[in-house]
C-alpha positions in Angstrom: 20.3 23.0 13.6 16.8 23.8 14.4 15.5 25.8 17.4 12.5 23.8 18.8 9.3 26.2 20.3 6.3 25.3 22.0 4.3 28.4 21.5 0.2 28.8 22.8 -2.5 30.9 23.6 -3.0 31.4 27.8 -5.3 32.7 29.7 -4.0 34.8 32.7 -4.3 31.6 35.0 -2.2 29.5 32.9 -5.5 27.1 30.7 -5.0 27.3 27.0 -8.9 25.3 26.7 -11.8 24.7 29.0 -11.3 21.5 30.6 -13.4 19.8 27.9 -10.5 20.6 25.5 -12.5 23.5 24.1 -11.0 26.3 22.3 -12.5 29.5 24.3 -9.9 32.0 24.1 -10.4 34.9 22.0 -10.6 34.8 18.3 -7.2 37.0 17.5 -8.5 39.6 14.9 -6.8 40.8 12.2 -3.8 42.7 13.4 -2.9 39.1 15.9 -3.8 36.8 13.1 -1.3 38.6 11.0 1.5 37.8 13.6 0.5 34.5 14.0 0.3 33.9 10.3 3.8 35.4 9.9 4.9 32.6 12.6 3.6 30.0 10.8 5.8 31.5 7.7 8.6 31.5 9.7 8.0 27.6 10.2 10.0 25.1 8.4 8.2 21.8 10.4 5.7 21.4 12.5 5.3 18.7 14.8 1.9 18.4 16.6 0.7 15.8 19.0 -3.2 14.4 17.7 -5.0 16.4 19.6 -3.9 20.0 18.4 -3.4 17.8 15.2 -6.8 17.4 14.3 -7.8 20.9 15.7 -5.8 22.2 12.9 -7.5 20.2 10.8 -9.9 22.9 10.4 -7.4 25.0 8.1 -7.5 22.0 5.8 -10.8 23.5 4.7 -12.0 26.2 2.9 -14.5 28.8 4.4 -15.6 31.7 2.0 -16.4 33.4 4.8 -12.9 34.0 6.1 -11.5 37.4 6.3 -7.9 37.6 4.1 -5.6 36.7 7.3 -7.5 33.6 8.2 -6.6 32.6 4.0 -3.1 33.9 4.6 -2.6 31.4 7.5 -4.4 28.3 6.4 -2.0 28.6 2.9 0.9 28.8 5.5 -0.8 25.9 7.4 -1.0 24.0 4.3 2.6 24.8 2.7 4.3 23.9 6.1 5.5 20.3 6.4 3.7 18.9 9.8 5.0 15.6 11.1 1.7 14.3 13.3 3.1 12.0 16.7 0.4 9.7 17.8 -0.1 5.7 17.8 -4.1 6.5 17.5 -4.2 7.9 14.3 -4.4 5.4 11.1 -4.0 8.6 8.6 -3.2 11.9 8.4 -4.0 14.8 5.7 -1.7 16.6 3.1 1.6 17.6 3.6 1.7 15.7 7.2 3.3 11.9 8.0 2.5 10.0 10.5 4.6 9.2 13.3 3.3 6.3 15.7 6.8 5.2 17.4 9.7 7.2 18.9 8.5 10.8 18.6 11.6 11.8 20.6 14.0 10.2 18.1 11.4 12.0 15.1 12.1 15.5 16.7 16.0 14.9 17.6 16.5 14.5 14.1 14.2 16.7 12.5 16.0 19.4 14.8 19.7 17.9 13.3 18.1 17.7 9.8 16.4 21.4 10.2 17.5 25.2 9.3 15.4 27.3 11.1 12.1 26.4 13.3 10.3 23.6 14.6 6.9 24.5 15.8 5.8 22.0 18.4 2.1 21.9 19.0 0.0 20.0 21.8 1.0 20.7 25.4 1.1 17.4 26.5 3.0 16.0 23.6 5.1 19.4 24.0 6.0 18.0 27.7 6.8 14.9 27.2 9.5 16.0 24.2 10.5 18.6 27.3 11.9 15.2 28.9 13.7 14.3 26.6 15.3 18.1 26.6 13.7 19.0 23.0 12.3 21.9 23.4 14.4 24.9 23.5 11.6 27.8 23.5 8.3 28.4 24.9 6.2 31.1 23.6 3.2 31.9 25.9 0.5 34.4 24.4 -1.4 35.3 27.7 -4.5 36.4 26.6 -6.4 39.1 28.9 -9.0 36.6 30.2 -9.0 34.4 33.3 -10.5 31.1 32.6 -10.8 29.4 36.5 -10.0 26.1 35.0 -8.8 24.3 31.7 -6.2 22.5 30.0 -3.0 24.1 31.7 -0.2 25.4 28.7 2.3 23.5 30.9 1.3 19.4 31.4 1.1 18.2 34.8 4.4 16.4 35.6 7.5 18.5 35.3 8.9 21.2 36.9 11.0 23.3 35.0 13.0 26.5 35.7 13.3 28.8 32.5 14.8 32.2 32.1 13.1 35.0 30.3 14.0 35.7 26.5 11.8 38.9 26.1 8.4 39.8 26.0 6.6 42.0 23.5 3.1 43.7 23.7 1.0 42.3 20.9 -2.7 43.8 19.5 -5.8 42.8 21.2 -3.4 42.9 24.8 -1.5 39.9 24.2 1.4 39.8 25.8 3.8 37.5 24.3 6.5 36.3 26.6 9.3 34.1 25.6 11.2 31.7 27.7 14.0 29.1 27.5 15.1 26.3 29.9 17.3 27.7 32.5 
C-alpha cells in the first residue's frame, strides 16, 4: 500500500503563494532542487488538484536556459504518472488522466493499487482528500521568508492535530518538517 504526502514550500507564517495565487517563495538553487528532484524520483503517482496542475505545467516545456537540476526534475516530472482531479479541465498533458468525479475513491485506490508514494499536490485539493483520512504525511518546507498574507499550506476548514515525524535542515535554510495525523 501507498503512503500518501502532501508536501509544499511555506513561508514562516504558514502562505505557500501571495494571495493572487502567485509563486513568490524562493527559487531553490541547486543543492534544494537536487532534493526536490530526488522526491519526485521517489514518486510512483502524483495526484494534483488543477491549480498546482497547470502550474506544473511549466516542466512540460523545455527551456535551454535551465541549469542541469531544473532538466533533472522536469524528466522526473515527466516520467511520473500524475492523475489530475478537477471537473474544470476538458484535457490534460502527457503521462496525466483526468479525473472529474470521485477523487476520493481515485486516491483510495491508487493508495491500495500503489508500492511506494503518492505525491498529493494542491492544498485545497490536499484538504479535502484529508476528510476523507487520505493523506498520511505532510511535508512542510518553511522557507526563511515571512510573507504577511497568501494562500495558507493548510485550507481553511479543518482542524487537525498531527504528531511530528522528524525534521531535517535543508540548503538555502529550509527546514523540512514532517508530520502525520495524530
Amino acid at each position: 500500500m501507498a503512503t500518501t504526502i502532501f508536501a509544499s514550500s511555506m513561508s514562516l507564517d504558514g502562505y505557500i503563494a501571495a494571495p493572487s495565487g502567485e509563486l513568490v517563495l524562493p527559487v531553490p538553487e541547486a543543492p534544494l532542487h537536487r532534493h526536490f528532484n530526488r522526491l519526485m524520483e521517489a514518486t510512483a503517482v502524483a495526484v494534483y488538484g488543477r491549480r498546482l496542475y497547470e502550474l506544473m505545467r511549466y516542466w512540460d516545456t523545455d527551456d535551454d536556459a535551465w541549469p542541469p537540476e531544473a532538466w533533472e526534475f522536469a524528466q522526473a516530472w515527466r516520467a511520473t504518472p500524475k492523475f489530475v482531479c478537477s471537473t474544470t479541465l476538458r484535457e490534460v498533458g502527457p503521462n496525466a488522466r483526468l479525473v472529474s468525479t470521485d477523487a476520493a475513491g481515485t486516491l483510495k485506490r491508487l493508495k491500495a493499487e500503489t508500492d511506494g508514494l503518492i505525491l498529493v499536490g494542491g492544498a485545497e485539493f490536499a484538504a479535502s482528500m484529508a476528510s476523507h483520512g487520505l493523506i498520511d504525511e505532510y511535508h512542510l518546507y518553511l522557507q526563511p521568508v515571512v510573507l504577511g498574507e497568501g494562500k495558507p499550506f493548510f485550507a481553511d476548514g479543518k482542524a487537525m492535530t498531527l504528531r511530528p515525524l522528524s525534521q531535517e535542515l535543508l540548503p538555502q535554510g529550509v527546514v523540512l518538517a514532517r508530520y502525520a495525523p495524530a
